[in-house]
N, C-alpha and C positions, 0 to 999 in steps of 0.2 A: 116570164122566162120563154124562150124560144122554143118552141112546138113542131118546126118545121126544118126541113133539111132538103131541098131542091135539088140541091145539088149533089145528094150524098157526099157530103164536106167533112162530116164527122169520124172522126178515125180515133187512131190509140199511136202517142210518141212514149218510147221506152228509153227512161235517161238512167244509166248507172244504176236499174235493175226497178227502179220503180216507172208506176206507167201513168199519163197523163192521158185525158182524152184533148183533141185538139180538132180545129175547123181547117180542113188542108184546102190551100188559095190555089192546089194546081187542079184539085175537081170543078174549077168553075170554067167549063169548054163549050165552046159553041158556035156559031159563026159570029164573026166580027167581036169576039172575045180576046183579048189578047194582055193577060195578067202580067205574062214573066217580064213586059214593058213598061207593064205601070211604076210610077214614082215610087221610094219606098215609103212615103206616106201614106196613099193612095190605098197600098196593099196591106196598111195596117188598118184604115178603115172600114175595107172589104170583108177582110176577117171579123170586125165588129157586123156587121150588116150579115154574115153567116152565120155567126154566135148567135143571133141575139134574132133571125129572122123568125116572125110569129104569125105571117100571112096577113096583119092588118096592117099597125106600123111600121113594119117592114117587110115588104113583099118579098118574089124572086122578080120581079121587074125593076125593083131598085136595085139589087146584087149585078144585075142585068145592065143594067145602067153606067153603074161601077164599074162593071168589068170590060164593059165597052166604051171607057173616057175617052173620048173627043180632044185631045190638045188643044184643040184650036177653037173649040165653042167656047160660049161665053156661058157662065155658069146661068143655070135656068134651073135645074132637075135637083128636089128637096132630099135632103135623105136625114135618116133620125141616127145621128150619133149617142152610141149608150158608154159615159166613160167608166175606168173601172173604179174608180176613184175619185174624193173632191178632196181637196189640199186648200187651205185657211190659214189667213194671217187676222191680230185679234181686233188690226181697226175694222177689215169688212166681215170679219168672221163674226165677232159681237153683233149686228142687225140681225145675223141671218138667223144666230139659235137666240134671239128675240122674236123673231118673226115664228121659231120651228113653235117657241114655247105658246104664244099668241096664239097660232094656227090650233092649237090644242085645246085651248081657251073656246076659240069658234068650232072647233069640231062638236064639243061636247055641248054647247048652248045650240045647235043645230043638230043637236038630237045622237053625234055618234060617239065612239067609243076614243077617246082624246089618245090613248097608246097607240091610234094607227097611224098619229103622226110619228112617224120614226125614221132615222135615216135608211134608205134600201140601198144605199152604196155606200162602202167605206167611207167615214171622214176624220180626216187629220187635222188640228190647226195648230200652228206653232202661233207664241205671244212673243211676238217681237218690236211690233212699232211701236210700244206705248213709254220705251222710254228715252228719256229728256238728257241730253248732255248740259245741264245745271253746274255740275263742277267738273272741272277739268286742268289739266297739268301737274296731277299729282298722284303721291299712290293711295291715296283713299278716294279718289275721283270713283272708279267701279261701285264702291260700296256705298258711297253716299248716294248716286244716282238711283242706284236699285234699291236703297230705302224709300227716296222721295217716292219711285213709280209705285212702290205697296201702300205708302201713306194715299196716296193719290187716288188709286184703283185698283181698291181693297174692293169695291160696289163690283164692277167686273169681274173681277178675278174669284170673288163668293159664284157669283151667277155662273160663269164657266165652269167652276166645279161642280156645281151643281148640273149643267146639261152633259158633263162629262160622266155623269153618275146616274140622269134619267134617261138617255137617249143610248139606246145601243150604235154600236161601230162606230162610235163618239171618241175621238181620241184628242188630249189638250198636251204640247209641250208646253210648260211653264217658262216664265219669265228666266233672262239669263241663258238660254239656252245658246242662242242664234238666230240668225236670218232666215224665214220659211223659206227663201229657193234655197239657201247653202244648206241648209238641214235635209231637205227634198233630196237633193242631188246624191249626197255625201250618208243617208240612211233611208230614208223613207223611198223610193224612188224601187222600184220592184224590175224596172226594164222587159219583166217578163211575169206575169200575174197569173197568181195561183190562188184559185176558190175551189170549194167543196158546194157542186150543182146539183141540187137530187140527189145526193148519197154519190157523186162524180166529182174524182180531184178534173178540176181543167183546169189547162196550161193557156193561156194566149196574150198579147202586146199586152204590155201596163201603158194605159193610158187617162189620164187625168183632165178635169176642168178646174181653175181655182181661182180664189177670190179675190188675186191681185195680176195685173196683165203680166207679170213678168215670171207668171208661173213658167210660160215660152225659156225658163231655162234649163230645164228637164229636157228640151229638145235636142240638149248635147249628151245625154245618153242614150238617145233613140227613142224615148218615150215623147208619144205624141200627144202635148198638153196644150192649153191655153187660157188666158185668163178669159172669166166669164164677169159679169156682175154679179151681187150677193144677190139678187133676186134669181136668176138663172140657175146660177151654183144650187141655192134654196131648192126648185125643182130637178135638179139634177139629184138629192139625197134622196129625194121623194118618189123616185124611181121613172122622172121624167126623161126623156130620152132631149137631147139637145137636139134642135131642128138645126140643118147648115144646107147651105146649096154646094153639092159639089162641088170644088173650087179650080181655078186654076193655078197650076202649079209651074212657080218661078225655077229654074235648077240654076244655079249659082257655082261655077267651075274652078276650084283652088287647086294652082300648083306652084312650083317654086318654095323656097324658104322666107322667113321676117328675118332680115339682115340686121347685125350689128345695130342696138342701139332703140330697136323699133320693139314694144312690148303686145302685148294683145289686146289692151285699152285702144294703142293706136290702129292695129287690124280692126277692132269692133267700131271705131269712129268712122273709119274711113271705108267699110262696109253699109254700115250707117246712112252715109253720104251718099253710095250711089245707091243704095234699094228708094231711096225717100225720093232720089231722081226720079230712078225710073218709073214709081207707084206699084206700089204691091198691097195696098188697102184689099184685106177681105181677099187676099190669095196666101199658097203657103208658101213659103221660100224653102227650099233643099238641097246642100249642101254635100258635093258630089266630086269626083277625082282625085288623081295621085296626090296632090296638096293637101284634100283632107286625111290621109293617111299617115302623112307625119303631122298631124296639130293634135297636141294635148289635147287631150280630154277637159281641161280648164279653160282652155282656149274656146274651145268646143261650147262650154255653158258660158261663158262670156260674152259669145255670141249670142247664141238661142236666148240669152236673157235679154239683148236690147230687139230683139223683135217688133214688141210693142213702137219701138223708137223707126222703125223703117216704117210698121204699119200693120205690118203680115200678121196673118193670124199665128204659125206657125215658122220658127228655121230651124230645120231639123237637123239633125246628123244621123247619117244608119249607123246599124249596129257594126263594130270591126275588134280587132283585136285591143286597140287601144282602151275599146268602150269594156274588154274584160279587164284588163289591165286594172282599169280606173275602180271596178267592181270589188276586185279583189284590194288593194291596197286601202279600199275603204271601209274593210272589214266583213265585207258580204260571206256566206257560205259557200264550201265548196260546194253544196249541193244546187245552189242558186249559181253559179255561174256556171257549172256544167250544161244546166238547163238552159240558161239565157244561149248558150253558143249552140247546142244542139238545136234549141227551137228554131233561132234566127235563120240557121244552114237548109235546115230541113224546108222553111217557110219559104225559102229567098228573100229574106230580110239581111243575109250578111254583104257589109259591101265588098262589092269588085271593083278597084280603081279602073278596071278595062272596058266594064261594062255601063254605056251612057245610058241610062233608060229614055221614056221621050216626056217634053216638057214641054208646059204651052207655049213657057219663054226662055231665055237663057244669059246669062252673065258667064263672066269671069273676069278672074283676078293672080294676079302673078304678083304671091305675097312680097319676094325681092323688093316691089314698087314700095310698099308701105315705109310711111315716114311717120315722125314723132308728132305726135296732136294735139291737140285739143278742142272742144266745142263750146261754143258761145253766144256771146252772153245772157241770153236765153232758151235757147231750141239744143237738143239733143243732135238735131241732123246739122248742124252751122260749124262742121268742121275750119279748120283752121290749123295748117302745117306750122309746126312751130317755131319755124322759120319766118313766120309773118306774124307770128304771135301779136308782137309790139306793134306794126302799126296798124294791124286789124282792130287791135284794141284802141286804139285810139281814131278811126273811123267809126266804131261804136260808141263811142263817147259821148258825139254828139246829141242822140239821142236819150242820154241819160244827164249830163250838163251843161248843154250847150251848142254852140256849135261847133261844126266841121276841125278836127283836128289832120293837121297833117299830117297824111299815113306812108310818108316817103322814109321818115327817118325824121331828125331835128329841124326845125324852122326856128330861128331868131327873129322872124316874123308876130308867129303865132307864140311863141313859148318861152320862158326867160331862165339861163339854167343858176343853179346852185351854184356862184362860187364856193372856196374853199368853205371861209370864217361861216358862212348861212347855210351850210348842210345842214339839213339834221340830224340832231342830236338823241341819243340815246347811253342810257348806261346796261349792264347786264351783260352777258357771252364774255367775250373776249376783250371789254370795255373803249369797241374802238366805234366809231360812226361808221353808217353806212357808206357804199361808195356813193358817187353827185349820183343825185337824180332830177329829173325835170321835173318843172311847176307845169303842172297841169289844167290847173284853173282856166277854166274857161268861160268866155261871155257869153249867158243864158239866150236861149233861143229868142227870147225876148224882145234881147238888146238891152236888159237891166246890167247891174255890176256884178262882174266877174265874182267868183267866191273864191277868196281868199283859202290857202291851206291855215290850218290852225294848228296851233302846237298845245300839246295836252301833257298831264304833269297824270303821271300813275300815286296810286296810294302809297306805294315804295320809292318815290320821290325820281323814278324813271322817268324822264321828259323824252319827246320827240315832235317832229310835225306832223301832221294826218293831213292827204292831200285826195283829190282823185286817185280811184286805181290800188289804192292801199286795199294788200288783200288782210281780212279781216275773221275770215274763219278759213282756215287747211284742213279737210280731214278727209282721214280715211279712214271711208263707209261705202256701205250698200254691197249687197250681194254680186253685184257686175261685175269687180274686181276682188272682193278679199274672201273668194270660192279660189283663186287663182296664186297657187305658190308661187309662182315666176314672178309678178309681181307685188306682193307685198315682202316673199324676201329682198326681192330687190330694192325694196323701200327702206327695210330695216338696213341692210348693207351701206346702199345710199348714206344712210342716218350714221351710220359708222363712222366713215369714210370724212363724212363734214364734225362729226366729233374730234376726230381726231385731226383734223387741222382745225379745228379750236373755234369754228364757225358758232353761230344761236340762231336760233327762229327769232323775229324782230318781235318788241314786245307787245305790238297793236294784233299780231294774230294769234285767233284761238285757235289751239292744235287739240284735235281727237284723235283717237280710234277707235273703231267702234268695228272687228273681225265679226265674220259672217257666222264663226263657230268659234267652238270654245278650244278644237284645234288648231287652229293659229295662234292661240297664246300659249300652246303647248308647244310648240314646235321655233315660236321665237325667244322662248326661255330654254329649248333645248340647244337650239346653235349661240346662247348668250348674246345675244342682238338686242333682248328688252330694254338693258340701261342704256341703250345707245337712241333708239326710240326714247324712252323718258328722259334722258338729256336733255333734246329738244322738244320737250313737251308733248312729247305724242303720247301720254298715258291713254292706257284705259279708260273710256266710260262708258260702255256695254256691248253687249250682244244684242245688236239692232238695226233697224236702217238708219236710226238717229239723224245725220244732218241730210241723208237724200229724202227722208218723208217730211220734213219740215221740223224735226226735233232736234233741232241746232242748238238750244236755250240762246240765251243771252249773250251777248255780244259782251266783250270787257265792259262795265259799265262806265269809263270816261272815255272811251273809244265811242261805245253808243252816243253818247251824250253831245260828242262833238261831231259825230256825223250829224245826228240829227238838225243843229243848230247851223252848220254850214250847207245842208243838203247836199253832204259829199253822196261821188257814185263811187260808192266802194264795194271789194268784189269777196267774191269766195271762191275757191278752187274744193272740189272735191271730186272724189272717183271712184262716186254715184251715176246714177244712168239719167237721169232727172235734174234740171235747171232751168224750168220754165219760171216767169215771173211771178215775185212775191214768193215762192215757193220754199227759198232756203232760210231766210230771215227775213222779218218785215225792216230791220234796219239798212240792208242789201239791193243793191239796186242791179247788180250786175256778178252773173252766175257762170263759173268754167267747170267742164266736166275735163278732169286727165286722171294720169295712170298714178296710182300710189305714189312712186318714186318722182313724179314731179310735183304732187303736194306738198310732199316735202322742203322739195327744189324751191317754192314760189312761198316756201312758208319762212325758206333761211332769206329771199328775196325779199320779202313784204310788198313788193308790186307786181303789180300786172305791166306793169311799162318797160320792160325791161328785154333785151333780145338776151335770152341766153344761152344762145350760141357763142354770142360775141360779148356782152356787156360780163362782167367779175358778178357773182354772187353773193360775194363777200368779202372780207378779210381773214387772213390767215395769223394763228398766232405769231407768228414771226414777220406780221404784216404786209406780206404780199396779196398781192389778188388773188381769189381763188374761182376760178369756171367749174360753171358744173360738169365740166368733162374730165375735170379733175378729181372728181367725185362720185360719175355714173359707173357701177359696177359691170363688169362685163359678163355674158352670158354666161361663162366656163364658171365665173366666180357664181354666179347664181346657181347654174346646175350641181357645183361642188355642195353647196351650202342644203340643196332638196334633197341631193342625195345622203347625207349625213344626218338632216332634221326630222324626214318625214316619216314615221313608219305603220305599218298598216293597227298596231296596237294601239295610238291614238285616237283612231276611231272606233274600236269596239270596247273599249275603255270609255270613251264618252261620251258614248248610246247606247250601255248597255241597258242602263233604265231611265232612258231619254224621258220617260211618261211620269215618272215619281215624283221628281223636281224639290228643290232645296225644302230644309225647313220651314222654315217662312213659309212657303207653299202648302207645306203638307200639313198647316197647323191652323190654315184659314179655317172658320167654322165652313159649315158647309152644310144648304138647305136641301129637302129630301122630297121626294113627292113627285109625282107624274106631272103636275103642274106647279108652277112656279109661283108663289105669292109674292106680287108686287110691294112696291115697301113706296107707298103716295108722298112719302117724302124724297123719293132718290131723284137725283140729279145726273144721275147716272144712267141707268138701266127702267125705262119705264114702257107698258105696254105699247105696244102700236097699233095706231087708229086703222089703219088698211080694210079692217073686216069689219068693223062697226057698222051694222043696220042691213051687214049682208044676207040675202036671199039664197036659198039652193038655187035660185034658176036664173041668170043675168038678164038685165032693162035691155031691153033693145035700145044701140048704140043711136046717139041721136045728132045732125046737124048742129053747126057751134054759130049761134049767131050774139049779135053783140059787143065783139071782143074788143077789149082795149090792148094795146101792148105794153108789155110791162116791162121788155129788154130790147133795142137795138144794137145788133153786136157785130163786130169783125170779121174778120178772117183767123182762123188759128182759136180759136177760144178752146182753151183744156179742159177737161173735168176740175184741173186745179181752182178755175178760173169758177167754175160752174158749184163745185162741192166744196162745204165747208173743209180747210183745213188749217193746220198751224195754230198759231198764238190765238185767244180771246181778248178780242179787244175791252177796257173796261165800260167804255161808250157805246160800244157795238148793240143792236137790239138781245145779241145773245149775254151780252155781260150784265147787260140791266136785269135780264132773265134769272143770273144767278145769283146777282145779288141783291134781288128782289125773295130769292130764297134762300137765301143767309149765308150766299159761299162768299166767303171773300176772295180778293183779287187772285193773291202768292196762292189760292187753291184753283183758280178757276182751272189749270190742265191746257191740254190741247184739245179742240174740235172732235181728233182722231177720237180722240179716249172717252168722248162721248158722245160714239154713234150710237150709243143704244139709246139715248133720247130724243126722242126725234120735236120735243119742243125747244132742244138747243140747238139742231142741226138745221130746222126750216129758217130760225132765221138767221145762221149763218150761210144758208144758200144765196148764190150770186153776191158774197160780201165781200170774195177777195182784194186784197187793197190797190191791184194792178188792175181789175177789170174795170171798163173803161165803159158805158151805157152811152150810146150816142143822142139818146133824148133825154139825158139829163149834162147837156156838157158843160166841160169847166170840172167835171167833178172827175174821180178816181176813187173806184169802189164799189160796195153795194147801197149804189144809188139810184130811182128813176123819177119817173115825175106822176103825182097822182090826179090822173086823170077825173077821176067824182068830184074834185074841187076844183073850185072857179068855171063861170059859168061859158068860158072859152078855152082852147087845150091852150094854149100860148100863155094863156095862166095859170095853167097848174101849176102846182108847187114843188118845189124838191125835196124827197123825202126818203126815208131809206125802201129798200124792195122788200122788205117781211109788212113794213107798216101800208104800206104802199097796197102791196096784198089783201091784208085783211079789210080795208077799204073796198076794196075791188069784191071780196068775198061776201060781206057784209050786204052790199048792193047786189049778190046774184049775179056778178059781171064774170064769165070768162075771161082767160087770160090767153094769148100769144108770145112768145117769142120769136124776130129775126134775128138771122146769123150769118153770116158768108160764108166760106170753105174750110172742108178740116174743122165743124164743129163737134166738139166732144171727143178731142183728141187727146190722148195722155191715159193714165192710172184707169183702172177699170172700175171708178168708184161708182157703187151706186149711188149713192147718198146723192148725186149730181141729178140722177132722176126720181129719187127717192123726192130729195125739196124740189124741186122743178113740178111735178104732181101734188103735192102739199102745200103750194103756195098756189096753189089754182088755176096751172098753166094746160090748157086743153090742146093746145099745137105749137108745135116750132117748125117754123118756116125757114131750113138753110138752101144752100149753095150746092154745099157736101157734108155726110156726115164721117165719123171714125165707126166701124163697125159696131164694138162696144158698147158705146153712147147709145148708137140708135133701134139697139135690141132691148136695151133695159128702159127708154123711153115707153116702148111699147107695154114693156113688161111692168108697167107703172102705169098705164094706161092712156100714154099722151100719144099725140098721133103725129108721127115727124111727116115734114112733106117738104119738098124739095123745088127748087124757084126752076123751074123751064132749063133746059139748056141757053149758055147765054144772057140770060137775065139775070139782076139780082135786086134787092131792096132801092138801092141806089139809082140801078137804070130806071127802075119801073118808078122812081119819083118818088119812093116809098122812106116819110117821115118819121113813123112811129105815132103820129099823132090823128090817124086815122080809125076807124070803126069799123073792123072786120067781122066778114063773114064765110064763113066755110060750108058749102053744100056738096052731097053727092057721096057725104059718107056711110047714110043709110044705106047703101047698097050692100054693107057689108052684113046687113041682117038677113038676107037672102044667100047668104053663104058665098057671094061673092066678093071679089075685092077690087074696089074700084083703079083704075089704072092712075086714073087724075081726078084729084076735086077742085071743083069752081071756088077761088077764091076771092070775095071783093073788098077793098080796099074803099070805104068812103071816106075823104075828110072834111071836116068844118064846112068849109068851102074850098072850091076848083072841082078839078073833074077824077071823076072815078074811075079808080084803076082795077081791073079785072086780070087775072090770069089762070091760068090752068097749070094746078100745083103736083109733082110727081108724088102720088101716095110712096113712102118707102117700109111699106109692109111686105117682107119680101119673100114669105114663104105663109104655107096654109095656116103651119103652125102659129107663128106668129099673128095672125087673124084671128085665129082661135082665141089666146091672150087678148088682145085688144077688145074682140066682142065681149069679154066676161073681166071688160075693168082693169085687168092684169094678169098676170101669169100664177101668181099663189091663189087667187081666186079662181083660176081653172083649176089650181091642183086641188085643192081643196072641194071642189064640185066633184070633180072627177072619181076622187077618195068617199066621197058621200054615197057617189054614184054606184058605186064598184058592189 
């Protein structure tokens, strides 16, 4: 706790007769001090660094520092952020109260008292990712899915109750609930944080770290969050201060209105698109001017949620009238919102649309501009007005079936259309065929035969043809959008509107939805919109990310069947934040992110080929065309429909014992004990090796020589790409794993649901079915070549990367990684460095890294290093088939940290490549970590130490 006060900071704020003590940000004066201009991030970090200043890890020279930001430096200057809060979701939350209960296991075999592992900052996790849209289009779809998930991870959901039971300030929402960011936002989310310090209530910022990156959607109440890794997060409960270098801060200028037509999906794409331009990796973005004074509050978190997708650590909104607004209708207290307004005013936290503070960079956006969107068909930033819809999509095609299609509009050329009699056919809706569409078939890059479309005959004797472009899953998910009434009423209305001219979703698409809370299904049965949604198949099938974390289930099964046999590139739309490769279904080749109300749209469609501005949507029951403009509700209609459905009783009705959770929950047995007894049969939840054979005192850190490489990789590679997720394959080294211990197939689950095993998670590391290994080509997948066999590289063998591994480990061989730009971009998982560490990897050699990635690298104990400005694997001639070695890292036992290590590169034969690699250990802290193995291994020392 904080011992010191430099600045006499500490005061007393008096709200509606009780009194808080508080850290006042206008005592911090002096020359070249100048607060009342810092960002309003900036000034919430500042008051953390007063709170919490203790003369060692945080001095008044770092306050000093703060309060004299430099706009225009380049970040250099470390400071220890103490968040007030850690917030969990249960696929990264499960490793980490694995690792808390472990850690307790090693405290007490190292001699200390196993209770002092405990969380010292509040933590919350909601169980949202674990379940499966399995059934769907009906009204038992919810209930069936949320049996499967209890049948499934019953193993989890015991052990969670259990750390929710041995672990103070341990808080679990049960299954069913919601989304962690829509849950966070809409109850958990404090905007202004109140603890009792030494016998002292204090008031100051609610600010959070959590264990998915899109925690960054708190950032549209003012609270300043971000996702961390579960190893970080881990020392964050443990009372570790998060190490960050001061950053620079982007201010990003809204004004004007979104015109007729244009939803907040489309403001966040097209936001999106230009932060990813400009580069805002590892800076915070802040969100500033008259513009953001009329944007909703949902608008607001819809942004700050795609963060992660521009880059930033942070996009915030300051505190305003809207942000009480949003507090109050979401059921807060009066006495909490009093405080929130009074603290904000008094701190200078409230915004002033007049008042610009100073920023290192600057944007703006004159919302009027914004048009209708979408992104594709893999990358979040790959906007796409959707006006170009059609033949963007068919310029991406090539890449998925073939070659180059014309992106003009129709070629008779390239494409041959559907007369009348050879449309296809379908029965179902309105029992009419769709309107012509084009044969898409296109000749393989090859120059093999074209792939015919196929026509497929459903169980209920529905025939049609499946072709390219056929969109095959619609849903609406993920926290981005269904946080956001504007657009899911407007989805539901949309659904109306094509009800009632007698439209259907074609019968090759699967329709979800799967709302962020369990108030959107209140509020779509109160304006009667639900049967209009289940008409067209958009039932219920939970409260979850479902098809943006990769729990899409199953594809129709004769829709799968014929994709697979034709190797159609067929797509899915949803309006998720997330649509990198392999990610949504391994049957999916090609991923769009848009707004509710045009999932829909593309679900009554069935393609992606379609302009539908101009091309009919459908048929009408009186057999006319029908456009979607004939159908998209207008804003008055929207606004009517919020103002009549929403009201503030919905949400303290739906949280009021958010923590209790259904029967089913409260009936699991549930084990008891300061530690945890392992159960050596689970496939589930098993110790983790991390601590095994550890020392109180860390080996000095040692040169890597030897190293084989065991990945040559890309540009762009995601943690998707890098960390197990999605389906188990039953061939996969992880499926042989399970059912080698008696799980059969229909149990193996998804990847997600079992992070807490870390002998099904290593070898699902690097097995995604899109990553691509450039030294094992030809292949797609978790594949490379092993090196220890054949007595030349050029013969080694192809083999998966776990088997490949243990090979390598077996012989005492270090492992490497290459990688080009943007590696370890996407989801904050750790598991991406968790198996990266686990399968023997001592260094990764990129381009660029994503912030995230290459903190929890560390925090695992690998050493990321960076190719020269300029250079990269490629240039440097660099095969993968060479024998690395890395020196110059010892330096870092001398308490130093080296700026560059020698790294050489020998092959078989030719000549040897050297170069001088940028260490990116970028703060003290993080050295610290690295010297002692990892980052739960400092904490752990540290706690020993204490």
């Amino acid at each position: 706790m904080a011992s010191k006060d430099s600045f006499g900071a500490k005061s007393t704020l008096d709200v509606d007769g009780k009194s808080y003590e508080i850290f006042r940000l206008d005592k911090v004066v002096g020359e070249g001090l100048d607060v009342a201009s810092l960002p309003y991030s900036l000034k919430v970090l500042l008051e953390n660094l007063l709170r919490t200043e203790d003369g060692a890890d945080i001095a008044a020279d770092d306050i000093k520092a703060l309060a004299g930001w430099d706009e225009t430096a380049q970040p250099d200057k470390e400071i220890q952020f103490t968040p007030a809060r850690v917030i969990m979701q249960d696929f990264t939350g499960v490793p980490c109260i694995v690792d808390l209960a472990t850690l307790r296991e090693a405290a007490a075999e190292l001699g200390a008292d196993a209770s002092k592992i405990n969380p010292l900052a509040p933590a919350e996790m909601v169980i949202d990712h674990s379940v499966i849209a399995e059934a769907f289009g009906t009204p038992e779809a919810f209930a069936r899915n949320v049996e499967i998930e209890y049948d499934r991870n019953k193993e989890r959901y015991q052990f969670l109750r259990w750390g929710q039971t041995a672990f103070d300030d341990f808080k679990v929402v049960p299954p069913g609930t919601g989304i962690v960011h829509q849950v966070n936002i809409e109850h958990l989310a404090r905007t202004v944080f109140t603890r009792e310090v030494d016998g002292v209530l204090q008031a100051y910022p609610d600010t959070c770290v959590g264990t998915d990156s899109h925690t960054t959607m708190v950032n549209g109440l003012g609270v300043v969050g971000f996702g961390v890794g579960g190893i970080e997060a881990e020392a964050a409960l443990l009372g570790q201060p998060v190490s960050m270098l001061i950053p620079r801060v982007v201010g990003f200028k809204l004004h004007g209105d979104l015109p007729e037509g244009s939803t907040a999906t489309d403001l966040v794409l097209t936001i999106t698109e230009m932060l990813r331009k400009h580069g805002v990796v590892g800076k915070f973005v802040e969100f500033y001017g008259a513009g953001v004074t009329a944007l909703p509050l949902a608008n607001r978190a819809t942004i700050g949620n795609m963060s992660p997708e521009f880059g930033s650590t942070i996009a915030v909104f300051p505190i305003d009238d809207e942000t009480i607004s949003y507090l109050k209708l979401t059921g807060r207290s009066e006495e909490q919102l009093k405080l929130v307004e009074a603290y904000a005013k008094e701190q200078g936290l409230w915004h002033d649309p007049a008042v610009e503070p100073r920023f290192s960079e600057q944007l703006e956006l004159d919302l009027s501009t914004v048009v209708p969107s979408i992104a594709g068909p893999k990358r979040p930033q790959d906007r796409v007005a959707l006006t170009d819809a059609k033949p963007a999509f068919r310029g991406a095609l090539v890449d998925y079936a073939g070659e180059a299609q014309d992106t003009t509009g129709y070629d008779e050329a390239v494409e041959e259309s559907f007369p009348g009699s050879d449309a296809p056919s379908y029965s179902g809706g309105n029992g009419k065929s769709p309107a012509p569409s084009d044969h898409l078939s296109a000749a393989p890059a090859d120059g093999g035969r074209a792939s015919d479309p196929v026509e497929v005959t459903l169980e209920d004797g529905t025939t049609f043809t499946l072709d390219h472009g056929a969109v095959t899953i619609a849903s609406i998910t993920s926290c981005t959008n269904t946080s956001n009434p504007s657009v899911m009423l407007g989805a539901a209305l949309l659904a109306k509107k094509a009800v009632e001219k007698g439209l259907a979703r074609k019968p090759w698409v699967k329709t979800t939805l799967a709302p962020g809370s369990q108030v959107v299904s209140d509020y779509y049965d109160k304006s009667g919109l639900t049967p209009y949604l289940e008409k067209l198949g958009f039932n219920l099938v939970g409260y979850g990310c479902v098809t943006c974390i990769g729990n899409s289930g199953p594809l129709i099964p004769e829709v799968s069947a014929a994709v697979q046999e034709k190797d159609l590139a067929v797509v899915s739309v949803l309006s998720g934040n997330r649509n990198f490769e392999g990610r949504i279904n391994p049957d999916i080749k090609m991923n769009y992110l848009a707004s509710p109300p045009l999932v829909i749209a593309y679900a009554l469609a069935g393609t992606m080929d379609i302009d539908l501005f101009n091309d009919p949507i459908g048929t009408a029951s009186d057999g006319t065309d029908v456009f979607l403009k004939d159908i998209w509700p207008t804003p008055a209609e929207v606004e009517q429909v919020i103002g009549q459905a929403i009201a503030s009783d919905m949400f303290t009705k739906g949280y009021a014992d958010v923590f209790a959770g259904d029967e089913r929950w409260q009936n699991l047995p549930t084990p008891t004990g300061d530690t945890f007894t392992w159960d050596e049969d689970s496939t589930y939840v098993r110790k983790a090796p991390y601590f095994d054979g550890m020392d109180k005192t860390p080996s000095p850190v040692t040169d890597i020589e030897g190293a084989r490489v065991l990945l040559k990789l890309g540009d762009s590679v995601t943690t998707d790409h890098i960390s197990p997720a999605g389906n188990i394959k039953k061939d996969s080294p992880a499926g042989k794993y399970l059912l080698e211990h008696g799980v059969e197939q229909r149990d193996f689950n998804s990847y997600g649901s079992r992070r807490g095993n870390h002998e099904v998670m290593i070898r699902g590391t690097f097995a995604n079915i899109r990553l691509r290994n450039q030294i094992a080509p030809g292949t797609e997948g978790g594949f490379t070549r092993d090196f220890t066999q054949g007595s030349d590289p050029s013969d080694a063998p192809v083999t998966s990367v776990y088997d490949a591994s243990q090979s390598y480990q077996a012989a005492g061989t270090p492992l490497v990684v290459l990688a080009g730009k943007e590696y370890g971009s996407g989801s904050s998982r750790d598991w991406a460095a968790k198996g990266t560490a686990l399968l023997g990897v001592k260094a990764v050699i990129a381009e660029s890294y994503e912030r995230i990635h290459r903190s929890n690298l560390i925090g695992m104990g690998v050493l990321p290093l960076q190719f020269p400005e300029g250079q990269t694997a490629d240039s440097l001639g660099l095969t993968g088939e060479e024998t690395f070695s890395i020196t110059g890292v010892t330096e870092l036992n001398d308490g130093r940290t080296p700026k560059t290590v020698k790294v050489t590169a020998t092959p078989a034969d030719g000549d040897v490549v050297e170069l001088d690699a940028v260490v990116r250990i970028d703060t003290p802290g993080e050295a610290n970590y690295y010297r002692n193995g990892g980052i739960l291994q400092y904490v752990l020392r540290n706690l020993l130490n204490s």
